[in-house]
HTML snippet that shows the backbone in 3Dmol.js (N, CA, C, O; Angstrom):
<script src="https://3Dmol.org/build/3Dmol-min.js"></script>
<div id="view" style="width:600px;height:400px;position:relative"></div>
<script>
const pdb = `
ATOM      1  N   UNK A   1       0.811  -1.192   0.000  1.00  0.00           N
ATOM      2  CA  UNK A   1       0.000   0.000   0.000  1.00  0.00           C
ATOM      3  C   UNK A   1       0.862   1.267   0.000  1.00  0.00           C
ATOM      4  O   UNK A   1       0.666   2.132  -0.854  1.00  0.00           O
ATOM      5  N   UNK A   2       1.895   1.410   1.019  1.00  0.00           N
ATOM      6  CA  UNK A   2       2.948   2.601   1.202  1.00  0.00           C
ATOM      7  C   UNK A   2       3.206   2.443  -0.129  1.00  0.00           C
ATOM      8  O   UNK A   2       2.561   3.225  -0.828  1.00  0.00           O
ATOM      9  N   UNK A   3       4.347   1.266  -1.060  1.00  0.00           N
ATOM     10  CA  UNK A   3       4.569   1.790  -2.017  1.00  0.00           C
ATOM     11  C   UNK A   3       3.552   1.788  -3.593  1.00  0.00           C
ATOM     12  O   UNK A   3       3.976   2.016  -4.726  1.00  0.00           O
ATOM     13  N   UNK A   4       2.886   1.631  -3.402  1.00  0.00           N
ATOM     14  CA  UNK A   4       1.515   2.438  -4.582  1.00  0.00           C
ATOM     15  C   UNK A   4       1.256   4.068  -4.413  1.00  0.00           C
ATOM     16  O   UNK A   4       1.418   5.068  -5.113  1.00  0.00           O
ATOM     17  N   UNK A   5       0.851   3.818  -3.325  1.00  0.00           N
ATOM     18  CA  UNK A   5       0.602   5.431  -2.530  1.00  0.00           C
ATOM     19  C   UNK A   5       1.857   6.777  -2.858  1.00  0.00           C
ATOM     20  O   UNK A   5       1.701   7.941  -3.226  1.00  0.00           O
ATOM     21  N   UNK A   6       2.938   6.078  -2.570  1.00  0.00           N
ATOM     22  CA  UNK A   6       4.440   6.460  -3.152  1.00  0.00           C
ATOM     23  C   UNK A   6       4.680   6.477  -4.351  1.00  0.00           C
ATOM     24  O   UNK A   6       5.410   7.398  -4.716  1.00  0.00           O
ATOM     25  N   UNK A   7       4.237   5.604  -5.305  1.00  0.00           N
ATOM     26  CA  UNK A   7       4.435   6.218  -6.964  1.00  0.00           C
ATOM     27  C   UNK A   7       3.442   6.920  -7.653  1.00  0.00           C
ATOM     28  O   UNK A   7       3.491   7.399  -8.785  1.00  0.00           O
ATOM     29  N   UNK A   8       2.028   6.924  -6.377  1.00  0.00           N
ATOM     30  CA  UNK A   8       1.072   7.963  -7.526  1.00  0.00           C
ATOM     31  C   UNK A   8       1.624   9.078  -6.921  1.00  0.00           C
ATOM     32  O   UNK A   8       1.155   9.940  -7.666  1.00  0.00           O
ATOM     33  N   UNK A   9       2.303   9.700  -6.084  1.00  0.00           N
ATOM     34  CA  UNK A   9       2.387  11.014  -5.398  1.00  0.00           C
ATOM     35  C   UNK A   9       3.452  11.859  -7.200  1.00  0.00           C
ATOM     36  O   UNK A   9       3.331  12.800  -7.984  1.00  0.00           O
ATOM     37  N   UNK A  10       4.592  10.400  -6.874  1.00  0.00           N
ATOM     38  CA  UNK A  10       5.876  10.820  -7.721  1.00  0.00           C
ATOM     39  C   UNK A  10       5.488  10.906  -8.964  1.00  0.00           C
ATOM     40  O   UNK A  10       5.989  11.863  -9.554  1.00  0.00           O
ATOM     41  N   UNK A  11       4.476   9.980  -9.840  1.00  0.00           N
ATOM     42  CA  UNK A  11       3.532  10.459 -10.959  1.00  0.00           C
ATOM     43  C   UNK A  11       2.953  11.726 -10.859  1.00  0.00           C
ATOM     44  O   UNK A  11       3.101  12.533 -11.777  1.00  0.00           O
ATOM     45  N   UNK A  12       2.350  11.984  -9.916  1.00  0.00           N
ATOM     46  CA  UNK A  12       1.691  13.238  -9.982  1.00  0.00           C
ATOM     47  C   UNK A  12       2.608  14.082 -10.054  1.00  0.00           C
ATOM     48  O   UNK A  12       2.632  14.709 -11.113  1.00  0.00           O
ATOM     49  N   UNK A  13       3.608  14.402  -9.082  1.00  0.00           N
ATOM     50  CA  UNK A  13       4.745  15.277  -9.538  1.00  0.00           C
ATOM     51  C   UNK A  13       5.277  15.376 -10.708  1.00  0.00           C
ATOM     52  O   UNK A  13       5.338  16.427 -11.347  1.00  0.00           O
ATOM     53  N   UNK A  14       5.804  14.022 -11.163  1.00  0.00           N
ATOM     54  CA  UNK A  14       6.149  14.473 -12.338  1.00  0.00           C
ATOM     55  C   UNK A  14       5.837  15.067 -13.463  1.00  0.00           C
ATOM     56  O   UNK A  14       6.658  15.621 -14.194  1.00  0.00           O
ATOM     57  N   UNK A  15       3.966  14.944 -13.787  1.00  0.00           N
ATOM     58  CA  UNK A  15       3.349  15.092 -14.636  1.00  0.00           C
ATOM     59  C   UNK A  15       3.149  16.409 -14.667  1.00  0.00           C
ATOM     60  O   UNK A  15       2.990  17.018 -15.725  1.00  0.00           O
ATOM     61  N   UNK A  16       3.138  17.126 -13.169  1.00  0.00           N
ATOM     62  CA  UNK A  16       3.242  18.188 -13.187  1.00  0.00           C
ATOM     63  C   UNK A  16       3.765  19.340 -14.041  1.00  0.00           C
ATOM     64  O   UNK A  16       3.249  20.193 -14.763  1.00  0.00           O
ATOM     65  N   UNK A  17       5.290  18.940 -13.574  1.00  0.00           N
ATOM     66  CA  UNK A  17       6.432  19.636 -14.420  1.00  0.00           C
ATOM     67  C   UNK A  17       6.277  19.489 -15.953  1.00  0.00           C
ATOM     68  O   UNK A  17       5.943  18.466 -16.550  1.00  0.00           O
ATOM     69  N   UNK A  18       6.655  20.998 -16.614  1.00  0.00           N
ATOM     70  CA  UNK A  18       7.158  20.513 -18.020  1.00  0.00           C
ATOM     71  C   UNK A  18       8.150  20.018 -18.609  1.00  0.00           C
ATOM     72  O   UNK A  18       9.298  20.235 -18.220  1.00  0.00           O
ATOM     73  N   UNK A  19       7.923  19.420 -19.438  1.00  0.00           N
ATOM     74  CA  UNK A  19       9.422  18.406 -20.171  1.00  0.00           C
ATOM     75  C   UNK A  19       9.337  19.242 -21.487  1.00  0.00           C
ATOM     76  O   UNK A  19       8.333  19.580 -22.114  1.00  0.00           O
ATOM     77  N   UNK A  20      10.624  19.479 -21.732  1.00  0.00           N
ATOM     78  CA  UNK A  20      11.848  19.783 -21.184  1.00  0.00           C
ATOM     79  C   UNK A  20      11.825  21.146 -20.478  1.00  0.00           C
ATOM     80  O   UNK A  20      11.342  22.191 -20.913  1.00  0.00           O
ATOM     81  N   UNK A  21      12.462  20.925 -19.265  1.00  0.00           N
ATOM     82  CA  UNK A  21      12.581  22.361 -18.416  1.00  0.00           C
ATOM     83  C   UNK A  21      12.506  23.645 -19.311  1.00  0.00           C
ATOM     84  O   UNK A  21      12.925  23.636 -20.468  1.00  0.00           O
ATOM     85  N   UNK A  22      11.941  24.775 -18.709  1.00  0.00           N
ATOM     86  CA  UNK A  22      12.197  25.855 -19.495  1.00  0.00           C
ATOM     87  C   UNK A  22      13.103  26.456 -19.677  1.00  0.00           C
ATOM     88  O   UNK A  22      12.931  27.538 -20.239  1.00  0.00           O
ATOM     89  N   UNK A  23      14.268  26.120 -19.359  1.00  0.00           N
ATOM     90  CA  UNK A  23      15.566  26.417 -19.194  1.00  0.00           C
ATOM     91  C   UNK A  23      16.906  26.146 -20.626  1.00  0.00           C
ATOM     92  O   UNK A  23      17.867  26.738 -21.119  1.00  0.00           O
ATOM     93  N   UNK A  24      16.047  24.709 -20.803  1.00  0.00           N
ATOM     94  CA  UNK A  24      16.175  24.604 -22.306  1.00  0.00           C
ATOM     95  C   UNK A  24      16.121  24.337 -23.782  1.00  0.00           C
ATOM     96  O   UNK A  24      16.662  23.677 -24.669  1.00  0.00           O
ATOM     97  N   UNK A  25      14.670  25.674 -23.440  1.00  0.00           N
ATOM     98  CA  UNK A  25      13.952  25.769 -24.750  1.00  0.00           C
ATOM     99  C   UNK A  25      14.410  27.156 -25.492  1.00  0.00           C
ATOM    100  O   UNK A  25      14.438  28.337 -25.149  1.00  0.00           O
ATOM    101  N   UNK A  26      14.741  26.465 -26.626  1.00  0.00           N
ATOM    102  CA  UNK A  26      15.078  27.861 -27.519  1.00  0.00           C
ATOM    103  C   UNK A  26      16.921  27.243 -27.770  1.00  0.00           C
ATOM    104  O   UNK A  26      17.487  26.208 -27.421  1.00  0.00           O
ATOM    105  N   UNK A  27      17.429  28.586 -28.602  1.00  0.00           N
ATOM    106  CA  UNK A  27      18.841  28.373 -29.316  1.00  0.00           C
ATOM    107  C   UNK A  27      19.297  28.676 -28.318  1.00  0.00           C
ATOM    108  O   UNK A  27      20.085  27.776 -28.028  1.00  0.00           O
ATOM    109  N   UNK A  28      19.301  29.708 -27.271  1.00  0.00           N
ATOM    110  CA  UNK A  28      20.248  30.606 -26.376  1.00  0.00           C
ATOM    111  C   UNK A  28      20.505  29.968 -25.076  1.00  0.00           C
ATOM    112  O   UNK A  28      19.843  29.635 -24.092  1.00  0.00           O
ATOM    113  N   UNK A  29      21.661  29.933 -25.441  1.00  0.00           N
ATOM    114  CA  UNK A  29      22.704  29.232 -24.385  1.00  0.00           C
ATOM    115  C   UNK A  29      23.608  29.789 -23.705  1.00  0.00           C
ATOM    116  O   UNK A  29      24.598  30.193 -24.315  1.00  0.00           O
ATOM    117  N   UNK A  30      23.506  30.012 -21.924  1.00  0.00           N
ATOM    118  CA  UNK A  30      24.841  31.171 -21.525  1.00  0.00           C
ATOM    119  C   UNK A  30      25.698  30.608 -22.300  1.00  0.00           C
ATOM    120  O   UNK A  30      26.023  29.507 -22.744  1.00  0.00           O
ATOM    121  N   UNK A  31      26.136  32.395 -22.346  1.00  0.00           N
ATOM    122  CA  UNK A  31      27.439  32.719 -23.086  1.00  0.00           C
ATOM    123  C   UNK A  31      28.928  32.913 -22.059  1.00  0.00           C
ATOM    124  O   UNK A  31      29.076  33.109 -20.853  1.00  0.00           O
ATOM    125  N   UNK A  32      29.888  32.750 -23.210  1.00  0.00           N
ATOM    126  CA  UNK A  32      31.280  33.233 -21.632  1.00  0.00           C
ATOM    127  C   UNK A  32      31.211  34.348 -21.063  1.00  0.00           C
ATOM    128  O   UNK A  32      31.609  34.305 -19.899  1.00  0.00           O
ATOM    129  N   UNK A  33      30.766  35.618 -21.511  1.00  0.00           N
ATOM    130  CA  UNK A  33      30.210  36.743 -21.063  1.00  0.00           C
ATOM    131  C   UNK A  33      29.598  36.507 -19.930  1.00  0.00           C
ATOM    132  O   UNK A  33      30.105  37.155 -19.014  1.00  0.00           O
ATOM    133  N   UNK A  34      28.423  35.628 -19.504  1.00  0.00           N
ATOM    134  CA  UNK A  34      27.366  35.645 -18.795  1.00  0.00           C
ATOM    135  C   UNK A  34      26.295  35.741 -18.705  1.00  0.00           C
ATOM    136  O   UNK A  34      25.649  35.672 -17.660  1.00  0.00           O
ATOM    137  N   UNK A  35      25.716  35.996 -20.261  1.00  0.00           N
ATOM    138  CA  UNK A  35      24.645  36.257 -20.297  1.00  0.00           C
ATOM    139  C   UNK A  35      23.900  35.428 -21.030  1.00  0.00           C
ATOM    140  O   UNK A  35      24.708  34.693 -21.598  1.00  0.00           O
ATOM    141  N   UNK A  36      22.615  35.076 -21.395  1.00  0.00           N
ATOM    142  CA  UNK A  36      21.658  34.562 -21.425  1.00  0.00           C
ATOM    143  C   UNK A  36      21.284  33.205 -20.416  1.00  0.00           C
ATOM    144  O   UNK A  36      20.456  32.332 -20.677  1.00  0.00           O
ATOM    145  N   UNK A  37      22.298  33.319 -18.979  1.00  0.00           N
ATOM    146  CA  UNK A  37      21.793  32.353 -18.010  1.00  0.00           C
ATOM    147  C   UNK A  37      20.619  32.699 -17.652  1.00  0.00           C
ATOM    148  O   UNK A  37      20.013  31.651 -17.876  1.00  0.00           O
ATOM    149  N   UNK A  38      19.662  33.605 -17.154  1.00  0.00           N
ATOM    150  CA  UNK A  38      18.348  33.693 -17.070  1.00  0.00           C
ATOM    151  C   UNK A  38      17.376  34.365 -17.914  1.00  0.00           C
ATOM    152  O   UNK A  38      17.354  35.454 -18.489  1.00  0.00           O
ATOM    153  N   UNK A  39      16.128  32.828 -17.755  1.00  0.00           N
ATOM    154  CA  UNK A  39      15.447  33.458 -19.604  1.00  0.00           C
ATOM    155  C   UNK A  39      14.143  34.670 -18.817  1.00  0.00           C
ATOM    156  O   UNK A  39      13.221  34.861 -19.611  1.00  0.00           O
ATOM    157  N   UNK A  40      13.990  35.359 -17.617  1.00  0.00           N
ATOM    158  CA  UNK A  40      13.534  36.053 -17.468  1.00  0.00           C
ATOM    159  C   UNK A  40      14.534  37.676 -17.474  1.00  0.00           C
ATOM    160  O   UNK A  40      14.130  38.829 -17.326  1.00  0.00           O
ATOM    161  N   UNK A  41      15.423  37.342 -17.622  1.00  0.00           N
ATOM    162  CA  UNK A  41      16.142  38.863 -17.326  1.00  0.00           C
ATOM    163  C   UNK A  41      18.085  38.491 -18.511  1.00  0.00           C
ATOM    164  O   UNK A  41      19.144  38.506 -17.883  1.00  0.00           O
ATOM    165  N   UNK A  42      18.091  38.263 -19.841  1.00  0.00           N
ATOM    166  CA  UNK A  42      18.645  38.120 -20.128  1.00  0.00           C
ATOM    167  C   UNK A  42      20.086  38.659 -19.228  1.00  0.00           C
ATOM    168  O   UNK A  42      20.779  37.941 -18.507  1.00  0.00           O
ATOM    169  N   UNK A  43      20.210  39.561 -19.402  1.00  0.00           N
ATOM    170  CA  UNK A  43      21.476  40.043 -19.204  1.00  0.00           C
ATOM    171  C   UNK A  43      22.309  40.459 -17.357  1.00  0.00           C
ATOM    172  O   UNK A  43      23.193  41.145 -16.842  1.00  0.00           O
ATOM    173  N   UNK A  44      21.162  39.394 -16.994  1.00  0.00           N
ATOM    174  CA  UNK A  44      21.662  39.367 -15.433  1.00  0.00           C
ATOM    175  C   UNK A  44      23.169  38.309 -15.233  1.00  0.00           C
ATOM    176  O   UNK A  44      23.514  37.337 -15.905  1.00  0.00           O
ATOM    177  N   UNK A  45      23.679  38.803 -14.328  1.00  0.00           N
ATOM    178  CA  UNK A  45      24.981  38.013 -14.634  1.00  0.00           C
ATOM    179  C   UNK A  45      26.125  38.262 -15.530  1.00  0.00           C
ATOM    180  O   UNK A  45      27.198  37.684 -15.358  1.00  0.00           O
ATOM    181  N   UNK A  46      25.881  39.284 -16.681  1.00  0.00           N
ATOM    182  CA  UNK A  46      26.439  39.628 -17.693  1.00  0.00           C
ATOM    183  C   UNK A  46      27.691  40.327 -17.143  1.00  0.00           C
ATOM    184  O   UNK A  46      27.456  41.029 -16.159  1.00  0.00           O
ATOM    185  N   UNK A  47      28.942  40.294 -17.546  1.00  0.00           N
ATOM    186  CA  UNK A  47      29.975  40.628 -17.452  1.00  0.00           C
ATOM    187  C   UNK A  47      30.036  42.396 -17.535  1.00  0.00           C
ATOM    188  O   UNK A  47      29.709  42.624 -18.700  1.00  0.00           O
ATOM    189  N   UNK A  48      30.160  43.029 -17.210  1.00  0.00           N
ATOM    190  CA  UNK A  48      30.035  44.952 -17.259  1.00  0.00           C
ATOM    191  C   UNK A  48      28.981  45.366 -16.240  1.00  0.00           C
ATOM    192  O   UNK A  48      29.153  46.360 -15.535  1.00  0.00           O
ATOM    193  N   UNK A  49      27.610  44.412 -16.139  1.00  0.00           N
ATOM    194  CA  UNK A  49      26.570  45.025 -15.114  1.00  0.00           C
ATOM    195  C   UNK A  49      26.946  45.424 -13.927  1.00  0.00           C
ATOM    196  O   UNK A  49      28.045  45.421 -13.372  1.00  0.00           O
ATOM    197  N   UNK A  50      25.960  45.751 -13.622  1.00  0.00           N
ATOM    198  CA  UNK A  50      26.115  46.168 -12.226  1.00  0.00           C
ATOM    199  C   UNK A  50      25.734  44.673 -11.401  1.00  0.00           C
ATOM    200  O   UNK A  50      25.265  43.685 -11.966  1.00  0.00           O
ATOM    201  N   UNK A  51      26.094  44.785  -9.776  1.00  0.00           N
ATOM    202  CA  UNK A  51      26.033  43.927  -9.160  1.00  0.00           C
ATOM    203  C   UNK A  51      25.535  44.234  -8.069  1.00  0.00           C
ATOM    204  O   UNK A  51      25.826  45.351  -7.641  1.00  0.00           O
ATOM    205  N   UNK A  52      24.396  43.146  -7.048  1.00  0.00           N
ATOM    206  CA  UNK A  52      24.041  43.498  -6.178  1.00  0.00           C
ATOM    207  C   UNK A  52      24.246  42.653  -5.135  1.00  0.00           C
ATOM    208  O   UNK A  52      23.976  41.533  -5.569  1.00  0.00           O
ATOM    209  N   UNK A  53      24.535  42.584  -4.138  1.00  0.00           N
ATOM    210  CA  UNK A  53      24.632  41.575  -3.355  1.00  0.00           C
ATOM    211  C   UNK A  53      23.393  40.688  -2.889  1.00  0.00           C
ATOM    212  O   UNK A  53      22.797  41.606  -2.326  1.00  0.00           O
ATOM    213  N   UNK A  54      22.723  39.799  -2.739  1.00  0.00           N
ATOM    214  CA  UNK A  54      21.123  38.902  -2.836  1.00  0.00           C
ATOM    215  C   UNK A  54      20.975  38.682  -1.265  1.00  0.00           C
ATOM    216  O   UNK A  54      19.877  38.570  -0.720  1.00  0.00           O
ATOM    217  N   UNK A  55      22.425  38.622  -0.466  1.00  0.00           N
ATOM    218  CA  UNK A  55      22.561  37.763   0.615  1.00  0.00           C
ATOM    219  C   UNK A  55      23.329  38.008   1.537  1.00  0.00           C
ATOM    220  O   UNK A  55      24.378  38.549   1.188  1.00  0.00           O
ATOM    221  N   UNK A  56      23.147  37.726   3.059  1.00  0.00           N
ATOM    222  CA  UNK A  56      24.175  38.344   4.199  1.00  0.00           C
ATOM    223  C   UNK A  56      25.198  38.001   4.322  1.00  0.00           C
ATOM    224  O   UNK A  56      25.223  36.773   4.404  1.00  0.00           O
ATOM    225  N   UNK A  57      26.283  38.509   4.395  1.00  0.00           N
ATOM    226  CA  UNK A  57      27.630  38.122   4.358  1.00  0.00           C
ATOM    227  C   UNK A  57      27.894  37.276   5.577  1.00  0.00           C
ATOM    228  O   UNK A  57      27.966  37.743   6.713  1.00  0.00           O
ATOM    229  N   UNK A  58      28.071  35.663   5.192  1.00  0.00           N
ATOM    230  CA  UNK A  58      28.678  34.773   6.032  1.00  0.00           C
ATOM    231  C   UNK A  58      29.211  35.664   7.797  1.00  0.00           C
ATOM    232  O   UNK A  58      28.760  35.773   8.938  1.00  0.00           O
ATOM    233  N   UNK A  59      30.277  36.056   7.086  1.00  0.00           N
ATOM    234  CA  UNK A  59      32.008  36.768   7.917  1.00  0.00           C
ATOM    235  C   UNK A  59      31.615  38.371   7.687  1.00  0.00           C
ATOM    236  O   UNK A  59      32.176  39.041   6.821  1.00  0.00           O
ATOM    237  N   UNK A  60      30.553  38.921   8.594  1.00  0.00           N
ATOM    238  CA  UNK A  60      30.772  40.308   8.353  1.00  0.00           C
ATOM    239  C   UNK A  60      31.929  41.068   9.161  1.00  0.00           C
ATOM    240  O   UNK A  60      31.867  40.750  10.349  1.00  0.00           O
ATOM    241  N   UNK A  61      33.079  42.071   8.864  1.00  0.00           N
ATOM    242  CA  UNK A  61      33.987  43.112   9.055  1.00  0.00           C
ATOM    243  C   UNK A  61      32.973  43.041  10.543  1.00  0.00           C
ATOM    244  O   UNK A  61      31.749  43.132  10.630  1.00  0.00           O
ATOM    245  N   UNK A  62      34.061  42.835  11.683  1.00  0.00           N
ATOM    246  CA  UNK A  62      33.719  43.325  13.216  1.00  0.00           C
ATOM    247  C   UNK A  62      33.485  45.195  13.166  1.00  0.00           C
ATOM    248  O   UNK A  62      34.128  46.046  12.551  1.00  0.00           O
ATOM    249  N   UNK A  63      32.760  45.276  13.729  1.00  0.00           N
ATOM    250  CA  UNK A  63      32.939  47.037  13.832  1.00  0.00           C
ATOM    251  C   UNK A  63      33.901  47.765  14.065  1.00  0.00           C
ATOM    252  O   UNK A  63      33.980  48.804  13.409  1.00  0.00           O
ATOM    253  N   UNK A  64      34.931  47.462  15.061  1.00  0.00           N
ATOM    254  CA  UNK A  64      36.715  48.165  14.728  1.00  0.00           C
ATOM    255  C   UNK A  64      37.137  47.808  13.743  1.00  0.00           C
ATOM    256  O   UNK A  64      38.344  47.995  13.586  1.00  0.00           O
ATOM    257  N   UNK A  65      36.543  47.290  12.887  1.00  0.00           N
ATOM    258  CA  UNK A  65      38.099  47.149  11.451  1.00  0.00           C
ATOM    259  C   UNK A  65      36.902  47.829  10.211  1.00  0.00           C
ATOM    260  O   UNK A  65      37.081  47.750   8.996  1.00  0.00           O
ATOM    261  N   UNK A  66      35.951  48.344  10.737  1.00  0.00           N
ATOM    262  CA  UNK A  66      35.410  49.305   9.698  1.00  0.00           C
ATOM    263  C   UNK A  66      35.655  50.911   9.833  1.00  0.00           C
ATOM    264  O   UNK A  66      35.756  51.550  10.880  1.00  0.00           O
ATOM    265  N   UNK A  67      35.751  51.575   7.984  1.00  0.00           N
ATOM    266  CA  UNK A  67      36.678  52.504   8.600  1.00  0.00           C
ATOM    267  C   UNK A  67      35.857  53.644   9.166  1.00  0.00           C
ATOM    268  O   UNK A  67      34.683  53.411   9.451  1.00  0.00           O
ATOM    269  N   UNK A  68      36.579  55.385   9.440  1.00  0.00           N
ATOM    270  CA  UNK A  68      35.461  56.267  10.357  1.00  0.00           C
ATOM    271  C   UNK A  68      34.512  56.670   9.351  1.00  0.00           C
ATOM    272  O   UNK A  68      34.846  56.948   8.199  1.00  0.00           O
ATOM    273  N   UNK A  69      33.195  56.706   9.830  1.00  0.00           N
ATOM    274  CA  UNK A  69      32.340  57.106   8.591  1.00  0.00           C
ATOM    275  C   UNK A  69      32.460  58.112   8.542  1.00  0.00           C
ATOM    276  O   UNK A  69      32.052  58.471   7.437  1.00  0.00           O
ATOM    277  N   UNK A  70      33.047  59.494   9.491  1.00  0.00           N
ATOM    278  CA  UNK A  70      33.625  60.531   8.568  1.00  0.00           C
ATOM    279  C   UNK A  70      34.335  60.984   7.263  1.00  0.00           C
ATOM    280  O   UNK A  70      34.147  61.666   6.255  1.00  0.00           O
ATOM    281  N   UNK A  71      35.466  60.027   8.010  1.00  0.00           N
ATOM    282  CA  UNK A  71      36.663  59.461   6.678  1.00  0.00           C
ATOM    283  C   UNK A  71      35.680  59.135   5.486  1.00  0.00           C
ATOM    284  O   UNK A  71      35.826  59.908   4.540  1.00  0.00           O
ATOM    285  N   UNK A  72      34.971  58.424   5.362  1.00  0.00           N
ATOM    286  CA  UNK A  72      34.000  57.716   4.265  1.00  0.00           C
ATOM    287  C   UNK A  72      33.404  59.286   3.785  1.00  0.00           C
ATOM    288  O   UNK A  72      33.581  59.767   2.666  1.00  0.00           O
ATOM    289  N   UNK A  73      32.668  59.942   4.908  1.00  0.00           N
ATOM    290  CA  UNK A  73      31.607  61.067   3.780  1.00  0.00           C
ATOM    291  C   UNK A  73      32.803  61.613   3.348  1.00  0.00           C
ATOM    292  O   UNK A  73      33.046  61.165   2.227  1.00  0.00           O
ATOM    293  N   UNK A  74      33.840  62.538   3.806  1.00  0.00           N
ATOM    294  CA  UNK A  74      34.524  63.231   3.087  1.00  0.00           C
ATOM    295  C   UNK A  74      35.309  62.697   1.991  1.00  0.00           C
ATOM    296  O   UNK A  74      35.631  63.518   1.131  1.00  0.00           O
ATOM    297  N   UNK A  75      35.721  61.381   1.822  1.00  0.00           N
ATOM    298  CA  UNK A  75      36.506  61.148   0.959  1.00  0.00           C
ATOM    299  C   UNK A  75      35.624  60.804  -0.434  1.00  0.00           C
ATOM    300  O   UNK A  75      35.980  61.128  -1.566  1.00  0.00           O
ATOM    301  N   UNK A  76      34.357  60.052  -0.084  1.00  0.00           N
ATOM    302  CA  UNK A  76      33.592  60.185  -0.953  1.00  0.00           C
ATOM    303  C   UNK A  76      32.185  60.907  -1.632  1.00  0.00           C
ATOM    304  O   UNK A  76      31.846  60.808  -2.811  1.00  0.00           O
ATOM    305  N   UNK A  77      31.664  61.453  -0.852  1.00  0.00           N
ATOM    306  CA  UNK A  77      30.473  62.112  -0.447  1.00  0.00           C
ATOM    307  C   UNK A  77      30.448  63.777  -0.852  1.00  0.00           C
ATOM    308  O   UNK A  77      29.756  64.532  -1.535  1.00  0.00           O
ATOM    309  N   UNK A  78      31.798  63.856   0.120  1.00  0.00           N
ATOM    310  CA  UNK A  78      31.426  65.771   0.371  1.00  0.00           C
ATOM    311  C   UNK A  78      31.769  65.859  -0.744  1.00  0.00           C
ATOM    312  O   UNK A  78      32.494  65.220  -1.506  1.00  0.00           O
ATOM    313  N   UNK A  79      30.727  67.372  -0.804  1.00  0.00           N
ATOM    314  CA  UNK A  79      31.456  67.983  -2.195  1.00  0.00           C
ATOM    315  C   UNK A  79      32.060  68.673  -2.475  1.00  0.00           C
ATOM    316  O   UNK A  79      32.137  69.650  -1.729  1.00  0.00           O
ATOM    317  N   UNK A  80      32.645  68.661  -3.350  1.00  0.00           N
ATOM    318  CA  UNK A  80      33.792  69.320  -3.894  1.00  0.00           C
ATOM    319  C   UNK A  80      33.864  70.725  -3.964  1.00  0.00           C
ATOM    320  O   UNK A  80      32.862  71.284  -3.518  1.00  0.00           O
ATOM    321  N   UNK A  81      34.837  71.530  -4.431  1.00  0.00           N
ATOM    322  CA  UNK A  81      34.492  73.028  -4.355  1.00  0.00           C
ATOM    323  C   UNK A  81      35.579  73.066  -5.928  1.00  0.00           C
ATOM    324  O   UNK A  81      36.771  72.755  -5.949  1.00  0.00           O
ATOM    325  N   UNK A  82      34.671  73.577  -7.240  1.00  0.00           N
ATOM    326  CA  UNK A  82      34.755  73.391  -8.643  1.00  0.00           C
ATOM    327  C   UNK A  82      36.951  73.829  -8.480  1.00  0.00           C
ATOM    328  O   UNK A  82      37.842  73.091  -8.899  1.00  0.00           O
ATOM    329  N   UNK A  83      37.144  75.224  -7.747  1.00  0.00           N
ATOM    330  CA  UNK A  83      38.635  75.379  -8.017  1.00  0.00           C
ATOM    331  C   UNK A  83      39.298  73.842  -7.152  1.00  0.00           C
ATOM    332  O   UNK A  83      40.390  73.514  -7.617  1.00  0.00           O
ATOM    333  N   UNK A  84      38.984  73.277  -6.451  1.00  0.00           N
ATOM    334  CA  UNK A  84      40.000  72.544  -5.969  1.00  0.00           C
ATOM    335  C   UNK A  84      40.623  71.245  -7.516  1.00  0.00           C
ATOM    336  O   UNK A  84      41.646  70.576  -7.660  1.00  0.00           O
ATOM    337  N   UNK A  85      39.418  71.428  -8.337  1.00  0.00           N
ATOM    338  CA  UNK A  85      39.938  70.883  -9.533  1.00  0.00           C
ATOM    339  C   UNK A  85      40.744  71.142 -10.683  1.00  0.00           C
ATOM    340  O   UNK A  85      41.026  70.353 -11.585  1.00  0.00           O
ATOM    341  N   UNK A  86      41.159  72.595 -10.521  1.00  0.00           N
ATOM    342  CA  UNK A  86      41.876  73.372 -11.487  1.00  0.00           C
ATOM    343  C   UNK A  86      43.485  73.481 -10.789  1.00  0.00           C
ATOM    344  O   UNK A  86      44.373  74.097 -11.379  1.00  0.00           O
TER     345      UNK A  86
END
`;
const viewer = $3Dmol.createViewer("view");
viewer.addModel(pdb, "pdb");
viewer.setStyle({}, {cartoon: {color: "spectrum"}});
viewer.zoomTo();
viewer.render();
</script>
């Protein structure tokens, strides 16, 4: 009985899914670039994009070895005054 009960579940699952995955239908195949790995957002992954992080860093920087967030606005932030560029 367990195993009947056990292959209609795994039938049903399977029948579920489409064959062949949607993953690979069509010509486009990631490239070495990176891109066409996802068929909702071609160019995610793509080599030049931008990047975002998805996830919490394992090993985050303890708070003394991050640097002063002063240091941070001024070096990157404040603004400039146009002669200090001439």
């Amino acid at each position: 009985m367990q195993t009947s009960l056990n292959n209609e579940v795994i039938n049903i699952l399977y029948n579920t899914v489409p064959h062949p995955p949607a993953t690979y239908l069509g010509n486009k195949f990631r490239s070495a670039d990176g891109s066409q790995n996802a068929l909702h957002d071609p160019n995610m992954g793509k080599a030049g994009t931008t990047y975002a992080r998805t996830v919490q860093s394992k090993h985050p920087l303890p708070e003394n070895d991050l640097p002063d967030p002063g240091l941070v606005f001024d070096t990157l932030l404040k603004a400039r005054d146009v002669r200090d560029n001439i």
